[in-house]
Structure formats: C-alpha cells, structure tokens
KOLMI-683074 format. One line per 4 residues: their letters; for each residue y, z, x of N, C-alpha, C, CB. Coordinates in steps of 0.2 Angstrom, whole numbers, plus 2048, in hexadecimal, padded with zeros to 3 digits. Glycine has a CB too. Layout:
BEGIN
A> Y/Z/X/Y/Z/X/Y/Z/X/Y/Z/X ~ ...
% end
This chain:
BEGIN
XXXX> 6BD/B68/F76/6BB/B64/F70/6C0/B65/F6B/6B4/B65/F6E ~ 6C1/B5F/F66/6C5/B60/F62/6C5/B64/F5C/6C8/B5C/F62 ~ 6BD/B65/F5A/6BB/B69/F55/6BF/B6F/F55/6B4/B6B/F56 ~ 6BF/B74/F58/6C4/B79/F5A/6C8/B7A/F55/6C7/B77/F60
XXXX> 6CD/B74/F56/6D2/B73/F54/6D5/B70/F4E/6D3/B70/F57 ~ 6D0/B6E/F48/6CF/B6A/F44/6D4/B6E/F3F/6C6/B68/F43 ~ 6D2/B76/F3F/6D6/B78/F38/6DF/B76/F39/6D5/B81/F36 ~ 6E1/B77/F42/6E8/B74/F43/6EA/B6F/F40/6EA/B74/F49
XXXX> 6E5/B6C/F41/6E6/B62/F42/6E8/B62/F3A/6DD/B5C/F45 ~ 6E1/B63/F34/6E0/B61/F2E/6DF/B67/F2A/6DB/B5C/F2F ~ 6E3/B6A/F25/6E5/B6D/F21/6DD/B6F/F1D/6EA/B69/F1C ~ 6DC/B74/F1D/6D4/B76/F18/6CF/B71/F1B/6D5/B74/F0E
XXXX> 6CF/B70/F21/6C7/B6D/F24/6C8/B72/F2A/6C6/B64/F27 ~ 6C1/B75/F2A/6BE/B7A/F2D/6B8/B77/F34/6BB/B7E/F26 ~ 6B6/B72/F2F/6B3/B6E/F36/6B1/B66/F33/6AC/B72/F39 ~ 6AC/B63/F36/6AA/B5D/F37/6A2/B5D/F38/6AE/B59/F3C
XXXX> 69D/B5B/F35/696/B59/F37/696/B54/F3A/692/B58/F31 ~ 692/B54/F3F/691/B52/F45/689/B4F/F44/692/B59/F4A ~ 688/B47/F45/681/B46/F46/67F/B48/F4E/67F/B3D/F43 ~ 67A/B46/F50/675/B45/F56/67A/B41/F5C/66D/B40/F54
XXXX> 67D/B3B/F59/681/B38/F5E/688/B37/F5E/67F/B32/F5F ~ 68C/B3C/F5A/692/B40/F5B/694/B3C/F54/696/B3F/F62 ~ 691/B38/F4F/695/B35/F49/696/B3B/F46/693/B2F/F46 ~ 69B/B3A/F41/69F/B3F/F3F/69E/B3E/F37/6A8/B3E/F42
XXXX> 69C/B40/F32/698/B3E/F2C/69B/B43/F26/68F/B3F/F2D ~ 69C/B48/F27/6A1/B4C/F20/6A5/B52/F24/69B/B51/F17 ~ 6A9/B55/F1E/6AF/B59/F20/6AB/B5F/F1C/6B8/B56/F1D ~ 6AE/B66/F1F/6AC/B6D/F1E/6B1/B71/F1C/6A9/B70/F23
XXXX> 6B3/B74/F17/6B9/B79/F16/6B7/B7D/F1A/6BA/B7D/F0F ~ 6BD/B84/F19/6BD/B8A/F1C/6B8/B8E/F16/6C6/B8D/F1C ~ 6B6/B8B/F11/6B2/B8F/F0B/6AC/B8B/F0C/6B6/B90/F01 ~ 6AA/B87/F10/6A4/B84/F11/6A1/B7F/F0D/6A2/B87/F11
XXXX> 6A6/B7D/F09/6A4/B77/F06/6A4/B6F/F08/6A8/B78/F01 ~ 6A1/B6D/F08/69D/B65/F0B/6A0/B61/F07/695/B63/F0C ~ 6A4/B5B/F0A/6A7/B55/F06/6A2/B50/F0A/6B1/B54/F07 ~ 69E/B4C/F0A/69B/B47/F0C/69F/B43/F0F/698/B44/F08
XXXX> 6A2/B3F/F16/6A7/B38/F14/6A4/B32/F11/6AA/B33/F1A ~ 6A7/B2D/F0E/6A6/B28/F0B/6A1/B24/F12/6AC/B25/F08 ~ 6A4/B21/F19/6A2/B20/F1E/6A3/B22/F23/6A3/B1C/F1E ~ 69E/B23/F28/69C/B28/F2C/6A1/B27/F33/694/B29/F2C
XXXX> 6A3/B2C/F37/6A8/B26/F3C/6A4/B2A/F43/6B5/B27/F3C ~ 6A6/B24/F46/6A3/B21/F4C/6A9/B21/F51/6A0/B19/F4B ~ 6A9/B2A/F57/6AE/B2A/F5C/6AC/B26/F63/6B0/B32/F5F ~ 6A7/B23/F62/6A5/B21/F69/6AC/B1C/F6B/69C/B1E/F6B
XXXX> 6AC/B1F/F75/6B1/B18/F75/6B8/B15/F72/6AD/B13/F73 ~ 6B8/B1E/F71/6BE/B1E/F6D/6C0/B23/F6F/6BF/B1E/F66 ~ 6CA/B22/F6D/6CF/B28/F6F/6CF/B2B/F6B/6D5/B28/F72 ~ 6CF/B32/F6B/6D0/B37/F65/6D6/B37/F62/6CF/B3E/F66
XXXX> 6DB/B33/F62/6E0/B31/F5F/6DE/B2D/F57/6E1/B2D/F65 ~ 6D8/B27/F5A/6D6/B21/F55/6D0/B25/F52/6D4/B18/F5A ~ 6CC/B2A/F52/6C6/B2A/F4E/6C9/B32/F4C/6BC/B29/F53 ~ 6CF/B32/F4C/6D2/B3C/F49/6D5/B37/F44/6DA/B43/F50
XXXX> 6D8/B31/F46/6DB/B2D/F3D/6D5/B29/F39/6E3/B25/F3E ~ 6D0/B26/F3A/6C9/B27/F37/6C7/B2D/F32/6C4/B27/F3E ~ 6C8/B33/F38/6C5/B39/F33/6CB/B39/F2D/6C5/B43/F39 ~ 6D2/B37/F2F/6D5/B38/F28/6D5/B34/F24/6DB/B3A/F26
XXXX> 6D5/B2F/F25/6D3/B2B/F21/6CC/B2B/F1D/6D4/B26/F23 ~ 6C6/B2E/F1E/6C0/B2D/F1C/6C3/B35/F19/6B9/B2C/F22 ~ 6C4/B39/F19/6C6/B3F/F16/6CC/B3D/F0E/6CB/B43/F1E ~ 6D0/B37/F0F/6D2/B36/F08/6CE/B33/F07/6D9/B33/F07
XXXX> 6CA/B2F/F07/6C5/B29/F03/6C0/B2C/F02/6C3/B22/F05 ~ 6BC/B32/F03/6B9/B37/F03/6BA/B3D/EFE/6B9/B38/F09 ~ 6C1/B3D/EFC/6C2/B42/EF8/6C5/B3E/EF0/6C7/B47/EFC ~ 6C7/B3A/EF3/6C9/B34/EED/6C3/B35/EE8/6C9/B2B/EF0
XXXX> 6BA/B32/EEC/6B5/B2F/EE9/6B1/B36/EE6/6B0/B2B/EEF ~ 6B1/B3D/EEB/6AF/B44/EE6/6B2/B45/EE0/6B0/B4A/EEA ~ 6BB/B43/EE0/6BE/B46/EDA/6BD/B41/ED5/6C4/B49/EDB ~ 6BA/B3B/ED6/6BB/B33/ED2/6B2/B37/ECF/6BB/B29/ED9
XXXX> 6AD/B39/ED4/6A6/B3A/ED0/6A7/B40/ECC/6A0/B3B/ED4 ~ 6AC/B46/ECE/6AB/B4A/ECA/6B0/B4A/EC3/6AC/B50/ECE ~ 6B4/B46/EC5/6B8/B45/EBD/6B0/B41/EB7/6C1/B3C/EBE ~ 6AE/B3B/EBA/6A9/B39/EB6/6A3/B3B/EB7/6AA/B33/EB6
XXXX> 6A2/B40/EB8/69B/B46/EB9/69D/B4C/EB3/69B/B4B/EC3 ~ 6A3/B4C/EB1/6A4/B52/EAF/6A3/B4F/EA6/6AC/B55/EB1 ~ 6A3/B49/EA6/69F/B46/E9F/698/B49/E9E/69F/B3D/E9E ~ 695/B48/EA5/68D/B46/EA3/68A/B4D/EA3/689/B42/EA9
XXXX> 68D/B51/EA7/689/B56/EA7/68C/B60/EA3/687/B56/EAF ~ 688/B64/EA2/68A/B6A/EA0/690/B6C/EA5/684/B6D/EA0 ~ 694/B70/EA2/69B/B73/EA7/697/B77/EAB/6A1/B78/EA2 ~ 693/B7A/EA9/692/B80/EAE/68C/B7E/EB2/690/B87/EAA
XXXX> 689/B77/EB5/687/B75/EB6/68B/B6E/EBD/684/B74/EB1 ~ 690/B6D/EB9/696/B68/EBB/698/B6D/EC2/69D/B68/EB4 ~ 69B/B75/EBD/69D/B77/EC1/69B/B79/EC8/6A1/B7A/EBF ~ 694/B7C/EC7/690/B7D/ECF/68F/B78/ED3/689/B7F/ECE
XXXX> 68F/B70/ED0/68D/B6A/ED6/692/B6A/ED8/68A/B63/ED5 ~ 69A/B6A/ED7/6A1/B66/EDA/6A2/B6E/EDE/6AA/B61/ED2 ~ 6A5/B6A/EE5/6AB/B6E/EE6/6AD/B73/EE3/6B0/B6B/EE7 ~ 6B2/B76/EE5/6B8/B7A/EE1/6BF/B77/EDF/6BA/B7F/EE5
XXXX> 6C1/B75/EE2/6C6/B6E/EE1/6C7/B6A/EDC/6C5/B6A/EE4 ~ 6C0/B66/EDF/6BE/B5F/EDC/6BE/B64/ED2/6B2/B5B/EE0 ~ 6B8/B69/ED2/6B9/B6D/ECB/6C1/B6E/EC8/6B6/B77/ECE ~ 6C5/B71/ECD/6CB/B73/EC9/6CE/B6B/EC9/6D2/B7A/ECD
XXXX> 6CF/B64/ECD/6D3/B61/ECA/6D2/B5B/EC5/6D6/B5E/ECF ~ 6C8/B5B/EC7/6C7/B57/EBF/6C6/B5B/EBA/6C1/B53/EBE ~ 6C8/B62/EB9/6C7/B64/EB4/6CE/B62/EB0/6C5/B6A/EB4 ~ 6D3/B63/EB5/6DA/B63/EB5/6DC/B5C/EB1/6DD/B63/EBE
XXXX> 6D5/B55/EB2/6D7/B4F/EB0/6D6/B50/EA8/6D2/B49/EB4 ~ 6CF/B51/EA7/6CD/B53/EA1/6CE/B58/E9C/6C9/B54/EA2 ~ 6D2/B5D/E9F/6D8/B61/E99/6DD/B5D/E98/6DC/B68/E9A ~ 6E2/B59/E9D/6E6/B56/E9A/6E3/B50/E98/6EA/B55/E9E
XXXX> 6DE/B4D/E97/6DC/B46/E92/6DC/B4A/E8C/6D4/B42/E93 ~ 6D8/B4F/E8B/6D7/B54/E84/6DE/B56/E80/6D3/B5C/E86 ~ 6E2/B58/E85/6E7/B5A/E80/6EB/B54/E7E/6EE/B60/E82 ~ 6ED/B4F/E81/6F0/B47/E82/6ED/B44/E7B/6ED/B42/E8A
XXXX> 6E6/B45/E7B/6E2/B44/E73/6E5/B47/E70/6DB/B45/E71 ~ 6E5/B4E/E6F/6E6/B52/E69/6ED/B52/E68/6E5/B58/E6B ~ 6F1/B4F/E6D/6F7/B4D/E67/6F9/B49/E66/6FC/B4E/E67 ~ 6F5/B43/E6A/6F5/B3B/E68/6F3/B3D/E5F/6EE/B35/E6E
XXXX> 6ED/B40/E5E/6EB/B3F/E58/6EA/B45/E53/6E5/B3C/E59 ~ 6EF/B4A/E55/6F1/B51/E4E/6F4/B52/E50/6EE/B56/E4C ~ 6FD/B51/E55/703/B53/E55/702/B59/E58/706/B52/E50 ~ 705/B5C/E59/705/B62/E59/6FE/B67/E56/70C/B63/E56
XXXX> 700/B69/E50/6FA/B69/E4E/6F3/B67/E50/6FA/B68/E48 ~ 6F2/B63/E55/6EB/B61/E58/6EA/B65/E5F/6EB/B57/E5A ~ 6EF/B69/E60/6EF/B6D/E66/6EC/B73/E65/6F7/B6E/E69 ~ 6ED/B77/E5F/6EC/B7D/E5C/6E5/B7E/E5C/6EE/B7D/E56
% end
C-alpha cells in the first residue's frame, strides 16, 4: 500500500486518515498533528497516480484555509488559548502575519520612534 510511503512521496506527512470505505479525509504530521482536508477524496476506481494529485491538491487548499482561520482567529481569541487550538505552523506563520501588520502600523504611524 502506498501509506508506507507517504513521508517519501510528501514532505512532513506522516500519514492520511482513512474512513470505512478507503476515502481519505485529513493529513497527519510526523508530530501528530491533524490538518482536516477541505474535501474529502474518493480513490475508488482510480489509479494511484490521479487520487496521490487529489491528496496534493486538497493538502494546499487545506492548509491555505487553517492558516486563513488562524490568521483571523488570532483576533478573537486569547494568545495562549489561540496558541493551543492551531497547529504549530499555522501558530508561527500567523503570528508571523500579525507582527508584521503591527510593526507596518508602528511606522506607518510613529516613524521610527513607533517601533521602540
């Protein structure tokens, strides 16, 4: 099977959840963290060729939509709260969005001095 294989194939996936009739529904790190896909893929009747580019493609639009809820999650809720529900990732690159909005303010609107 190609599970096996999956960390060769695709960089930091460790594996693939698996329903009852082989559809394939989120991605698993090596640290065990669960990305949900956006739409769940369906190998039947299919060459593992056509449903292995499914898995990447639901793997970008999948990671697109975590790091899109955690940029605008990171408004609503407590950091130390923020940071237990997301990923590890999704944590370092929307935070990554949100220090660079903050300082982009701070010197849009006190020069230099607004950094300090």
């Amino acid at each position: 099977m190609v599970r096996s294989h999956l960390r060769k194939v695709f960089e930091a996936i460790a594996d693939l959840t698996f329903l009852n009739d082989d559809c394939m529904t989120a991605m698993i790190s090596a640290e065990g963290e669960k990305i949900d896909f956006v739409k769940k893929i369906d190998p039947k009747d299919r060459n593992v060729e056509f449903w292995m580019g499914d898995v990447e493609r639901q793997m970008v639009a999948s990671i697109r939509n975590v790091v899109h809820f955690g940029i605008t999650d990171y408004l609503e809720r407590e950091r130390n709260d923020w940071i237990i529900m997301h990923p590890g990732q999704i944590v370092l690159n929307s935070g990554q969005v949100h220090w660079t909005a903050d300082v982009e303010k701070s010197l849009n609107e006190g020069g230099l001095e607004g950094v300090t």
